[in-house]
Every structure is written in C-alpha cells, then in structure tokens.
N, C-alpha and C positions, 0 to 999 in steps of 0.2 A: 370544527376540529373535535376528535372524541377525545374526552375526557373522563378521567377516572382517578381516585385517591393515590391507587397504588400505582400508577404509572411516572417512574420516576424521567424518565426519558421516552418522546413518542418522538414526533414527526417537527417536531418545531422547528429547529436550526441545524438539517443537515448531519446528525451523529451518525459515529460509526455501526452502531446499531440501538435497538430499544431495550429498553431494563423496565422491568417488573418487580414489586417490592412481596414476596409469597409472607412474611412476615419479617419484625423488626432487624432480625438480624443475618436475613435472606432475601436476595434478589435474586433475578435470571437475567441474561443476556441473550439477546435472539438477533441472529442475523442470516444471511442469503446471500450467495454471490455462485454466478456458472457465469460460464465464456467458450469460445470456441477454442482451437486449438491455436499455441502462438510459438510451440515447436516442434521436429519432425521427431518425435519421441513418444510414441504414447505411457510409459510408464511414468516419464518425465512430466509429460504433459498431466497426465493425474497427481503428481503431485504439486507441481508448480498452484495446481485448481482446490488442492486443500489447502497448501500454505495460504494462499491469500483471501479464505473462506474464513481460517481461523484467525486471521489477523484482526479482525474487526474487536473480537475480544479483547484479546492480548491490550489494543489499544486504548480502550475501556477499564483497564484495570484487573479485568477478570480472569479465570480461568475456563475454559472450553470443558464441556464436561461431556455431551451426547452430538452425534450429527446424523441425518439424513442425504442420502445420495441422491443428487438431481444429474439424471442424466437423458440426454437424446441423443440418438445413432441410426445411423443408414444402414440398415443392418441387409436390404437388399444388394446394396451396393457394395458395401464395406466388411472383410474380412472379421469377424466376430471374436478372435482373437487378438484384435486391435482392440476390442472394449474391454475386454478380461486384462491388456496389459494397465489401462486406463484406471480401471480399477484398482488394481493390485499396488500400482503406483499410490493411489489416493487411503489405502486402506493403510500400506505402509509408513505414510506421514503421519496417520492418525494415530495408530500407533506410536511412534514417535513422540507423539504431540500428548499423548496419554488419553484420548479421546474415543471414545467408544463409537462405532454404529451403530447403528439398531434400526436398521431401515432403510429404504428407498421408493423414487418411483423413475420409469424411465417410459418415453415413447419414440416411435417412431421417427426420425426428420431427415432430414437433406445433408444437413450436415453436422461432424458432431460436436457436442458440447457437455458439459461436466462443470459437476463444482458441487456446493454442500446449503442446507438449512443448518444452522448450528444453535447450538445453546449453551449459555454458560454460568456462570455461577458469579456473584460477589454482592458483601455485604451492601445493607444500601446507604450508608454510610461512607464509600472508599469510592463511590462510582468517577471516572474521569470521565471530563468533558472537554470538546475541544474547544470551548472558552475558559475564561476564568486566568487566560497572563497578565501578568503586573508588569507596570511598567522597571525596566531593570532587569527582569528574566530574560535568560540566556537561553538558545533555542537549539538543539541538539539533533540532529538525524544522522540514525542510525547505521542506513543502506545509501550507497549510489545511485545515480538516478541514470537512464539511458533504456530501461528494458523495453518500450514501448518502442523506440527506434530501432533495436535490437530487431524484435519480435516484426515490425515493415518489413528489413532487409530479408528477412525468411520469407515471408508470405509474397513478397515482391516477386521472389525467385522461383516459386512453388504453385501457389493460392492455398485454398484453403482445401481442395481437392487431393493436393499433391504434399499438403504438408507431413504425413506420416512416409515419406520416401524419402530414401536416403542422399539428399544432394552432393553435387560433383563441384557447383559453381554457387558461389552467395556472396551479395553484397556485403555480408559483414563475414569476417573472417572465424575461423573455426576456434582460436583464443579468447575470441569477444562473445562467441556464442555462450561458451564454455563458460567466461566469467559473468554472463548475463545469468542464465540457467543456474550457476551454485547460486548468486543471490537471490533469484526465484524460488528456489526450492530450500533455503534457509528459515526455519520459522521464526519468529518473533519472540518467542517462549521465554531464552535465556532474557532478550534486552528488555523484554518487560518485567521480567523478575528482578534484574537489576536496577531496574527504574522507581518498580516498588518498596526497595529499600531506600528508597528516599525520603526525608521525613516531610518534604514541601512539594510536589509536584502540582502545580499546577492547571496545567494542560495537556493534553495529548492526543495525537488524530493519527492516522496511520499514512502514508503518501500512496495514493492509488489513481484511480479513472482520472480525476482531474486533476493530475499530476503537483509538483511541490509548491506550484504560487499557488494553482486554484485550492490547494488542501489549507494552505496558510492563509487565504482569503476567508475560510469559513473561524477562522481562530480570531480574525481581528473585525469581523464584518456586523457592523452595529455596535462595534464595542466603543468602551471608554481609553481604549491602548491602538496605537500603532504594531508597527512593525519596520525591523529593519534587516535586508539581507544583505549579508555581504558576498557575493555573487562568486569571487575569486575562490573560497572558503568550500566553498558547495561540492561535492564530489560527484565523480559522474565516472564511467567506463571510459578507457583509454580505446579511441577507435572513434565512438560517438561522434565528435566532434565533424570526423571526414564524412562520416552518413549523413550527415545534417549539410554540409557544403555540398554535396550532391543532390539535397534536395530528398531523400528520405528520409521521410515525414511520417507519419499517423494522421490520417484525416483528423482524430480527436483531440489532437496538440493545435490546431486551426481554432478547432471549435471551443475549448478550455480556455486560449488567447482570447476570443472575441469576449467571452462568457464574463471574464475576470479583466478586462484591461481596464476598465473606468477606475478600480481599486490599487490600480500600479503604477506607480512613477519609475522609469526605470533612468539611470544613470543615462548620458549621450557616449559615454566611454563604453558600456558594455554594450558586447558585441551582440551581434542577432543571433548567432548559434546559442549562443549562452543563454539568454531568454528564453528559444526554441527547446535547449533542454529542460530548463526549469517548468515549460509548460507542457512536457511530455508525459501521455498520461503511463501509466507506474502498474505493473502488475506484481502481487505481494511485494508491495515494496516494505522501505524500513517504518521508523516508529519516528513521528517529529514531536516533540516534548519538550516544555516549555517549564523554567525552574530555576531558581536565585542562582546568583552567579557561582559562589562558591562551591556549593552542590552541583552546580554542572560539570564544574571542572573535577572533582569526585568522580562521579559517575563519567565520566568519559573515560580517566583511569583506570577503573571497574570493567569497565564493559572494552578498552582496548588488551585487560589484563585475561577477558575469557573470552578473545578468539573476534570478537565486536571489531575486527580492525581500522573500518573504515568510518567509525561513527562518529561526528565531528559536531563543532560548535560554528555555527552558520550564520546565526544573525542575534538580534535579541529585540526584545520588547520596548517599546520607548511610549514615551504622553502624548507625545503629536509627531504627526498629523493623525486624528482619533479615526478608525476605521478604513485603515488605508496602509500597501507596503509601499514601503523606497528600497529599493535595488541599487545598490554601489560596488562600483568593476574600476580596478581591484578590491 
C-alpha cells in the first residue's frame, strides 16, 4: 500500500473518497464516479451523474470546489444533441452545487456514459469518516431508498439503447418515476451543511452502489460497535415494494446480498422485500450519519424544517454484537 505523510485518507477501508493534507489548515477531496444512463432524459440524466459525483464530498464533510467531465458517446450512432442536453444538464447542477468546471475528456463507445473527477476542499482536521460511531449514536438517512429498482423497471422496458425514448409502457409508474428522479437529482449540499452544524458528528458515508446495509457494513466492519436497524423506520418510494414482488430486481442488489450477508442478522419477521430494498444499490442517494442521540433529534428537525422531508432516524449504534448489523421488522 502507498504511503505518504500527507495522505490523510487513501485506499484502506472503503471511503467515500481520498483527502490530501496541501498544508495544516488545507486538505483536498478527490473522487470519480460515471455510469450509464438510468433515465429516458438526457438532461435528467446528466444531472442525476453530477449529483451523485458530488455526493462523495458533501459525505466527507467538505465542499466540492473544481470537476472534470468524464464522458463516452456513440456518437456514430447517437444523435449529438443527446450529449449537449447531457451536458448542459450536468453543467447546471454544478452550478447549482457552486462547482466550477475546468475541463474534460471524452471518447468514443457503444454506449453512453457520464459523470465527474471532482475535488474538493476541507480542513484536515473536520475530515469525516465512515467509521468512528459510538455506541449509543443514532443513525439518520437522509433520502429513500428504491432508485436502483426504480431505474431496472426503466431499462427493463427500454435497454440501454432505447433509454433516451420517450416510453408509452413501464413497470414503474410515471409518479414513482418522477419521485425517484427529484431524489436523484437533489444534491446533498443543504443536508450536509446541516449536518455540519453539528458539534459531534461522528460518522458518515453516503448510500450508493452497495446500497443502505452494504453502506452500514463499511461503518461497523472491523469495529469495536455494532449496529442496529430498525427496518420498519427505513423510508423507501411508495411503488417499490410491488417492483420487488414482481421480481424487479438490479442484478447488483444479488450481488451487495451475497457480498454483505455474513455481517447481517436479519429479523424472521422482516419480510424479503424489505431486505431486497435495503440491499438495493442507490444512485446519488441520501447522506447516512451517525451522532448522539439528542443531536439527532435536532438535526432531523433542521433539516425536516429546510425541505429534508423524508430524512429520518433508522437505527443506532450499540456494543454488541462488535462488527455486525441486526435488522428488527417492525
């Protein structure tokens, strides 16, 4: 493993991304993330590919300060005005996000894809990790979870060929689309600023690829703390539930399961769907943050009083069992 003084965070245990210390009262935050399309929108689609490029920050504690555009297009194939709405979508978050570009690179491919190199700013003193809960901390997320089943019923109905056409028929309904897509393209900005008005925060990771257990698996995995969730608690998109009884799936909700089940005890009472959400993997999903009891209940007030409405307190921190969740339904 390479090592260096000023690397305050590398490769060790899974972060949201790496921190750089440039001197004592400066770090950087570098992260990467691209994907292919996961709705028929491309303006949508480029932003839903910066929100969850700059999430890795926000999660870290920092602020996003420069990004780089990583992009691939079929451009023999593909209408070239599908990349310009791509774009324009992704430039408009940044903006948003207060985030400057300054660059790109893009090539050729089959099919296309987007998303950002980002870098961002915080002292190296404030950096979060997603270790570091106590037992007793209360464990908060932000967003619902279901995008990744969401995002199946589309590609189900379409492929990946067909995803920038405007469909007639889809497994998920055009309500659940809609409220997949505004939590996609919500950035993390506001609730990590409200998070950092906190005077203890603990921990914090963002819920992504390996959905809300395998994200809470890197928080308690090797540690001196458990973990506990209480499954009924958990928010998710109103629809979800029947995608999943149908058997629309994300091939990476299988593989997050296999990946993470030695570290799960789950209830006999909670249901398979309900597990299957929890291990659904999450695009710019919300912020999961771990932090003494009192202060969570603060901060859920705060952040349901600026628009945060669905962000809720889900499980919390306990002694034992040391490096492992328990799941309880209700």
């Amino acid at each position: 493993m390479i090592s260096d003084p000023n690397l305050i965070v590398g490769m060790e245990h899974a972060e949201d991304a790496g921190v750089y210390k440039l001197r004592d009262d400066l770090a950087i935050i570098q992260t990467v993330d691209f994907f292919t399309p996961i709705v028929d929108e491309p303006y949508t689609f480029g932003q839903i590919a910066v929100t969850n490029a700059l999430s890795d920050v926000y999660a870290m504690g920092g602020r996003p300060l420069t990004a780089v555009n990583i992009v691939c297009f079929p451009a023999k194939t593909m209408d070239m005005s599908i990349l310009r709405q791509i774009l324009q979508g992704g430039l408009d978050k940044m903006r948003e996000a207060g985030v400057l570009l300054i660059g790109g690179h893009s090539v050729q491919d089959e099919e296309p894809k987007y998303g950002l190199s980002v870098i961002g700013v915080i002292h190296p003193d404030r950096v979060l990790l997603n270790r570091g809960s106590r037992a007793g901390d209360k464990l908060i997320l932000t967003k619902p979870l279901g995008t990744g089943i969401v995002s199946t019923a589309l590609k189900g109905s379409s492929g990946i060929k067909g995803i920038f056409k405007k469909l007639l028929q889809r497994e998920a309904s055009e309500a659940l689309v809609a409220r997949s897509t505004a939590c996609m393209t919500t950035l993390n900005k506001k609730a990590a600023e409200l998070m950092l008005e906190m005077p203890d925060i603990h921990a914090c990771t963002d819920v992504t690829g390996f959905g809300f257990l395998g994200h809470a698996c890197e928080m308690v995995e090797d540690a001196d703390v458990g973990m506990l969730i209480h499954a009924s608690s958990v928010p998710f998109f109103p629809g979800v539930k029947e995608l999943v009884e149908k058997g629309i799936v994300p091939g990476g909700l299988e593989r997050n399961r296999q990946y993470r089940s030695k570290l799960i005890e789950a209830a006999p009472s909670c249901p398979d769907w309900m597990v299957d959400i929890m291990f659904d993997p999450q695009t710019a999903g919300g912020l999961l943050i771990a932090l003494p009891e009192m202060q969570a209940e603060t901060l859920i007030g705060r952040m349901r009083s600026n628009g945060i409405a669905e962000a809720t307190i889900v499980g919390e921190i306990i002694s034992k069992p040391k490096g492992k969740i328990r799941v309880l339904y209700p």
